[in-house]
N, C-alpha and C positions, 0 to 999 in steps of 0.2 A: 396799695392797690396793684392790680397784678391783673392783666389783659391777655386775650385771646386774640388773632388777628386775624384773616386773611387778604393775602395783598394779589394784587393783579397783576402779573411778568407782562415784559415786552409782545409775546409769544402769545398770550391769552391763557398761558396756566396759570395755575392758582396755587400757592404757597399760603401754610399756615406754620402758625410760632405761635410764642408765648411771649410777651416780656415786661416789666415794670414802668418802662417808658415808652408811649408808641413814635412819637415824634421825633427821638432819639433813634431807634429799630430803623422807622422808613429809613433816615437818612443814610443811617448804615449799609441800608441795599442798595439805597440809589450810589451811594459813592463805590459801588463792587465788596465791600467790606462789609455784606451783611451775611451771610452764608453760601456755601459752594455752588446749591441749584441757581441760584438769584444770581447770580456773577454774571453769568453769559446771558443775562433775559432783562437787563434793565434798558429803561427805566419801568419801576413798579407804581402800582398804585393803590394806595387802601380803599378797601372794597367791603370790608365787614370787622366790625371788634364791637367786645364784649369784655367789662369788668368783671371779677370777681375779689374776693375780698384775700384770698390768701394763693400762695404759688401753687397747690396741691390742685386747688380747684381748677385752677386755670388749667394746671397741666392733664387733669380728668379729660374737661374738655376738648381738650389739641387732640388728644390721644381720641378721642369720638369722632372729630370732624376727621383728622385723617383717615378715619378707616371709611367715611362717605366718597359715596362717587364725585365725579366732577359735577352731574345733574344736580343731583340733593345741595352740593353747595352755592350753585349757582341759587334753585329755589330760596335756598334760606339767605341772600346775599337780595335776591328781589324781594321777597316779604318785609325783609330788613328794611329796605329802602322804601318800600310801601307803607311801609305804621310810623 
């Protein structure tokens, strides 16, 4: 299984990934060790994920939310948390 993320920086931006393990990933951010933008903005917090069933898929998806504004994902991070 292969998951979508986005997590919530120090700062209030919003970082999205891709990876096989999310509980493994957060802690990778929170300990500085999880990629370069996230280093200076911890501690993070997960804020939206999403299974898919193979890497390709998930990475469609990364590749869709990044190119969404900060708005569009804050809405789909509420609807999220409303259903």
């Amino acid at each position: 299984m292969w998951y979508v993320y986005i997590i919530e920086c120090s700062d209030k931006s919003l970082y999205t990934g891709v990876t096989s393990d999310i509980n493994r990933r957060l802690k990778e951010h929170n300990s500085g060790n999880g990629g370069k933008y996230t280093r200076g903005r911890i501690p993070v917090t997960l804020v939206y994920y999403k299974s898919f069933k193979s890497k390709s898929e998930a990475l469609r998806r990364e590749i869709q939310l990044k190119g969404w504004t900060q708005a569009k994902k804050i809405a789909l991070i509420e609807k999220t948390i409303l259903n």
